[in-house]
C-alpha positions, 0 to 999 in steps of 0.5 A: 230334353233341353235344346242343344246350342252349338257354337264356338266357345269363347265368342258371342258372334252368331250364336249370341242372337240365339242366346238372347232368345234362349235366355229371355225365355228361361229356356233349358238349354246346353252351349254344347261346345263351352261344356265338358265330357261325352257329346261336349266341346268342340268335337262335338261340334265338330262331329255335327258339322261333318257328319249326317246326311244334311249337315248344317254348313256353319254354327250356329245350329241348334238341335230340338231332338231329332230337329236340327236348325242352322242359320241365326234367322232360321233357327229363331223363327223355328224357337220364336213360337215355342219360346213365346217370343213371336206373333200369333198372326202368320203374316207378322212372323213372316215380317219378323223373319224379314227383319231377322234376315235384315239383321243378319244382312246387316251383321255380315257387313259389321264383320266386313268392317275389319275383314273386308278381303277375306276371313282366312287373313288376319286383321293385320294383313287388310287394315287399309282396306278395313279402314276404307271399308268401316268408313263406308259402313258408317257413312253409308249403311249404318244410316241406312239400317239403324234409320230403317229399323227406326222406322219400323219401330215408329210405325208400328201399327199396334203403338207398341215400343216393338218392332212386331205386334205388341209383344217382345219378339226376337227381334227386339232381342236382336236390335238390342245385340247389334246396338250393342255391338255397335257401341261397343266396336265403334264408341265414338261414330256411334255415340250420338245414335240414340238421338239420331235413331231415338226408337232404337235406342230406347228398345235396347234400354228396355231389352237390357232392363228386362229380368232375364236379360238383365240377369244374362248380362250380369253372369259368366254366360254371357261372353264379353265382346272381344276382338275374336267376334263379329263386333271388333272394337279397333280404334283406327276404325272408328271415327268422330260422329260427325263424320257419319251423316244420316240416311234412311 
């Protein structure tokens, strides 16, 4: 049976991470809420979050049969080794679920550039604070992410352009999705990323160029970003390179 996805329709958000891992592998999959008739849709979606005796808390959550994964993080370290996409070796799958749950850290704080106060209020009802918050995130925690993640990629013990072993993981899949974001949400203080985190830069090339990705790209599945999901592209937010100094 093929996985079943489970996530809002119309955004990439959270569940785009699973996608990517989905789509590399060639895997059979539903999106179960951006599908039509019994068991699709939102409903669906909703049926599963308020019934059963462990429900899951939020989507994304994917359902293999009787199994039911939630959380992004968790639900790649349980495809990772059934879709070909993590290390044999145990103690580099557990650091590849640290670098996941790192990229979900840094995830959240992307999110809070435009929600710094709360979710239940709109963009429009925060804009001061957004601003003072997506300054911080720039100046501050993007340095300290991307120079980390940067990091890992050099001294990768095998010399290979990954972040774990010498194979593509989920990860790699992932670093792609928030360069990605970024570059998208913040044009101007990211457009001198790629000198300043080279490793990064050139892994998101090289996720973007493979057969499968590039193939997702290019179609109606995969959702262009927009200012409904995690990665919002709000000029005001944004800010000249120079004004984003380096840490790592």
């Amino acid at each position: 049976m093929p996985y079943e996805l489970y996530y809002w329709p119309g955004i990439q958000g959270r569940g785009e991470f699973v996608r990517l891992a989905l789509e590399e592998a060639g895997a059979d999959y539903v999106d179960v809420a951006r599908e039509r008739g019994p068991g699709r849709g939102v409903k669906a979606l909703m049926a599963m979050l308020n019934g059963g005796a462990a429900p899951p808390f939020a989507p994304p959550f994917l359902r293999d049969g009787d199994m039911v994964v939630s959380h992004v993080a968790n639900i790649l370290h349980y495809l990772g080794p059934r879709l070909g996409l993590a290390p044999a070796d145990e103690a580099q799958r557990i650091f590849a679920h640290g670098l996941q749950l790192t990229i979900t850290d840094f995830v959240a704080e992307a999110h809070d550039t435009h929600h710094p106060i709360a979710t239940d209020l709109y963009y429009e009802d925060q804009k001061t604070e957004a601003k003072a918050r997506a300054a911080a995130f720039l100046a501050h925690r993007v340095p300290k992410y991307f120079g980390y993640f940067d990091r890992v990629l050099t001294d990768n013990p095998t010399g290979a352009a990954h972040a774990v072993g010498s194979a593509l993981t989920s990860v790699d899949l992932s670093l792609f999705q928030i360069w990605a974001g970024m570059t998208y949400a913040f044009p101007r203080a990211f457009a001198d990323a790629a000198t300043l985190y080279p490793r990064v830069a050139a892994l998101a090339a090289q996720v973007a160029a493979r057969p499968n990705v590039a193939r997702y790209l290019a179609s109606e599945r995969r959702i262009p970003f927009n200012e409904s999901g995690v990665f919002r592209h709000y000029p005001e937010l944004d800010q000249e390179p120079g004004a984003r100094r380096r840490r790592s």
